[in-house]
C-alpha positions as CSV (number, residue, x, y, z in Angstrom):
1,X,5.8,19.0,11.8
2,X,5.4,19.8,8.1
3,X,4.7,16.3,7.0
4,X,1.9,15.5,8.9
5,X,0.3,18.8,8.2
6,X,0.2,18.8,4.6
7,X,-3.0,19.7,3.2
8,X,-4.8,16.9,1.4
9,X,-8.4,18.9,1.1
10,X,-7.1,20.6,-2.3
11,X,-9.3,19.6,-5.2
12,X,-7.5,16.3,-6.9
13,X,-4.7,17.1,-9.7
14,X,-6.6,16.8,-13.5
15,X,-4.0,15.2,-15.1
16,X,-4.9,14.4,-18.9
17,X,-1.5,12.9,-19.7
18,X,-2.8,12.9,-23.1
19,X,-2.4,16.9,-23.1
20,X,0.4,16.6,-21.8
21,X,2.8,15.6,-25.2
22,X,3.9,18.3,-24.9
23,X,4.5,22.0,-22.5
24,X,5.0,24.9,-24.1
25,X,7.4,26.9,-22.5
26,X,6.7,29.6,-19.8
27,X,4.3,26.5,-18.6
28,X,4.3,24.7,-15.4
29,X,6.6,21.5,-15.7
30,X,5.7,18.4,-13.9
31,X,7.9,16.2,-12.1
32,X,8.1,13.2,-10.0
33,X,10.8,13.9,-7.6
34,X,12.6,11.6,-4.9
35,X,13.5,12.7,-1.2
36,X,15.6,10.8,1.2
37,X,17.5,11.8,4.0
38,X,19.6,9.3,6.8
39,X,20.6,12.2,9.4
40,X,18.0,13.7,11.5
41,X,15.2,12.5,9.1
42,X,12.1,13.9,10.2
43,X,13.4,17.3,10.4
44,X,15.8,17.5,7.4
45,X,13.2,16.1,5.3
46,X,10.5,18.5,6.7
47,X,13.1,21.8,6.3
48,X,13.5,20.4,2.5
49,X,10.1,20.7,2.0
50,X,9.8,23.9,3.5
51,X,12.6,24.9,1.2
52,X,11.5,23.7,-1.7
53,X,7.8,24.9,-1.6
54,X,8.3,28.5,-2.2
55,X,9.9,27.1,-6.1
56,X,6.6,25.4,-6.6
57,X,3.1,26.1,-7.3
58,X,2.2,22.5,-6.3
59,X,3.2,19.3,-4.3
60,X,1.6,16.4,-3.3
61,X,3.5,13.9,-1.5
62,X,3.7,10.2,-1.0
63,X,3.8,8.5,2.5
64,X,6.9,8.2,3.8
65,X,8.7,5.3,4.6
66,X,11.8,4.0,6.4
67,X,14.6,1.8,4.9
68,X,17.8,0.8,4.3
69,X,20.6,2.4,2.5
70,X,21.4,1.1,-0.5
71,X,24.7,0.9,-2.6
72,X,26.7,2.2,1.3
73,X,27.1,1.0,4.5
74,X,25.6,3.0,7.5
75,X,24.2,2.3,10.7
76,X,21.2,5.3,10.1
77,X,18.0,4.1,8.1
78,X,16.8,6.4,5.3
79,X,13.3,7.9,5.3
80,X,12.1,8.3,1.6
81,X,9.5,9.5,0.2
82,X,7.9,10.6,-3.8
83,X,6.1,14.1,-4.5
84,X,4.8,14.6,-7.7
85,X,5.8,18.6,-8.0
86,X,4.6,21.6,-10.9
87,X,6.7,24.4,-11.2
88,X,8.1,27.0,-13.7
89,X,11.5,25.3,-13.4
90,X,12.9,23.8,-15.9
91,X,15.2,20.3,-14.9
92,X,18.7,22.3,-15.0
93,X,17.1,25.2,-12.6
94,X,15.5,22.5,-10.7
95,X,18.0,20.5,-9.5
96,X,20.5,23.6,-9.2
97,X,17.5,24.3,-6.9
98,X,17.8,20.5,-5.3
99,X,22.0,21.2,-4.7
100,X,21.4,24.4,-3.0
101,X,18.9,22.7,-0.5
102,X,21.0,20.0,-0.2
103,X,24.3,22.4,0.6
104,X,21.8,24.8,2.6
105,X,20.8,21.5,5.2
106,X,24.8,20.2,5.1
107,X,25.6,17.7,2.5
108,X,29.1,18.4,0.8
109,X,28.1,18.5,-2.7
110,X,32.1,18.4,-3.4
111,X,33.1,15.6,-2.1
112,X,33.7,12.5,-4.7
113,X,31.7,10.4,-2.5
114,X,29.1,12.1,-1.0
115,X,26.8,9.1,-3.1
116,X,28.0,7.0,-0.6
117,X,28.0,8.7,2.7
118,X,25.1,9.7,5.2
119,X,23.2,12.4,3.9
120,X,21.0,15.3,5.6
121,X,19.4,15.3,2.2
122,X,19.3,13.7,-1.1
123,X,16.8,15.3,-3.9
124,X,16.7,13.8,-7.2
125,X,14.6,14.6,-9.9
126,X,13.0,10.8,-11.1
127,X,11.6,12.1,-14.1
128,X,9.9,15.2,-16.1
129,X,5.9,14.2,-16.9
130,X,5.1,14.6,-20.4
131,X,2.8,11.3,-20.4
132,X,1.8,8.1,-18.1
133,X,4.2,6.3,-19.6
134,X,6.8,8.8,-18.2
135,X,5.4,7.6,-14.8
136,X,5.7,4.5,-15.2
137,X,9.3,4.7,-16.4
138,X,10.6,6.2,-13.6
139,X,8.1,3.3,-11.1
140,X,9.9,0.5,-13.5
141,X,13.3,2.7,-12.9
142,X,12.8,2.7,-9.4
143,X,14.5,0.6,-6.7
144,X,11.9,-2.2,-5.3
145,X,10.8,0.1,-1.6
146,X,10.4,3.6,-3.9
147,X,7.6,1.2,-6.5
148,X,5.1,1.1,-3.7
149,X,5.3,4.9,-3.0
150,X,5.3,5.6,-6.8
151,X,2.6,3.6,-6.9
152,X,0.4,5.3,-4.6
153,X,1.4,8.8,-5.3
154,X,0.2,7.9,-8.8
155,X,-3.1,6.5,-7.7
156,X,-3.5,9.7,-6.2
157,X,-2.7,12.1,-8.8
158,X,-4.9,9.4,-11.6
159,X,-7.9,9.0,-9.2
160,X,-10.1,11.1,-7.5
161,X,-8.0,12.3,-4.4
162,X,-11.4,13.0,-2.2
163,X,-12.2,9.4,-2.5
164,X,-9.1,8.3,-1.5
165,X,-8.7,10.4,1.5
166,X,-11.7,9.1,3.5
167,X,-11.2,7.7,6.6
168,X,-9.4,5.1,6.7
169,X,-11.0,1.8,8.6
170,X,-8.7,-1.0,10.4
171,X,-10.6,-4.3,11.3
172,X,-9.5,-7.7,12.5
173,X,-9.6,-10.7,10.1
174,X,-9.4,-14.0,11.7
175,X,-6.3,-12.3,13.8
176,X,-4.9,-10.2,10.7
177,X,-5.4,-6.3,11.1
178,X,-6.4,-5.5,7.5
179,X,-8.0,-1.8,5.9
180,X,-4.5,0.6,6.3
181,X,-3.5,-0.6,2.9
182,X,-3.8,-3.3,0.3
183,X,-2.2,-6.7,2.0
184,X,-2.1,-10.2,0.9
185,X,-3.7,-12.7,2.8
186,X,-2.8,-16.3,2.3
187,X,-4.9,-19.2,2.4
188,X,-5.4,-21.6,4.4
189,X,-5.0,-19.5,7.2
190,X,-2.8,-20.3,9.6
């Protein structure tokens, strides 16, 4: 499957956000971009990507998670997940890009409420990145399960990326299982 193949031994993203004011155009455009799908989620999501990749010269993706829907009623779960993306695309060609995917894996772009019905696919552009604070607009923008993902994905692109892909270690803490990812622990314990 496409998502858990996706190469993470690429040298990290340089991101000086302070060159970034502005791109000149002909230049890649950055984006943070949102992906979500309720029907057949593993494989929709993995055939977007797949789609999608050709239009880009680089993608880095968040984890992915599962949740709710939100502002419709359905009996599927979403899977969502962030990528931070760079392509020659500018945001109209982009999502026109986005809506063809979406039409090419089943969603009916036509119908007045397809916002509110199950979706192979949903791909939204959360914001172009000119800066950091364009980041953190679209966290702040974000609803409360897509902050967490933002959060990381940033963390990723900021950081060095080879540091934060060693291995992961999980221990035991008086009967907690801590060291997949950050986690409160409350004290006394209990």
């Amino acid at each position: 499957m496409l998502l858990s193949s996706l190469d993470h031994s690429s040298p990290p993203v340089s991101l000086n956000f302070t060159a970034l004011s502005s791109v000149a155009s002909g230049e890649r455009k950055r984006y943070l971009i949102g992906i979500g799908s309720n029907l057949d989620p593993h494989s929709n999501v993995s055939r977007a990507l797949q789609s999608l990749l050709p239009s880009v010269e680089r993608c880095i993706v968040s984890r992915a998670i599962q949740t709710s829907a939100v502002g419709m009623e359905t009996d599927f779960p979403f899977i969502n997940l962030a990528a931070y993306i760079e392509t020659s695309l500018d945001a109209v060609a982009l999502k026109a890009r986005f809506n063809a995917i979406e039409t090419s894996l089943g969603r009916d772009r036509t119908d007045p409420l397809c916002k509110v019905k199950d979706r192979p696919i949903d791909l939204d552009i959360l914001t172009e990145v000119h800066s950091l604070k364009d980041c953190l607009y679209a966290i702040e923008d974000s609803p409360a399960y897509g902050r967490a993902i933002l959060f990381e994905l940033l963390e990723y692109l900021l950081f060095d990326a080879t540091a934060l892909d060693q291995q992961t270690v999980l221990f035991n803490f008086e009967g907690i299982s801590l060291g997949l990812t950050p986690q409160a622990i409350k004290f006394p314990l209990n």
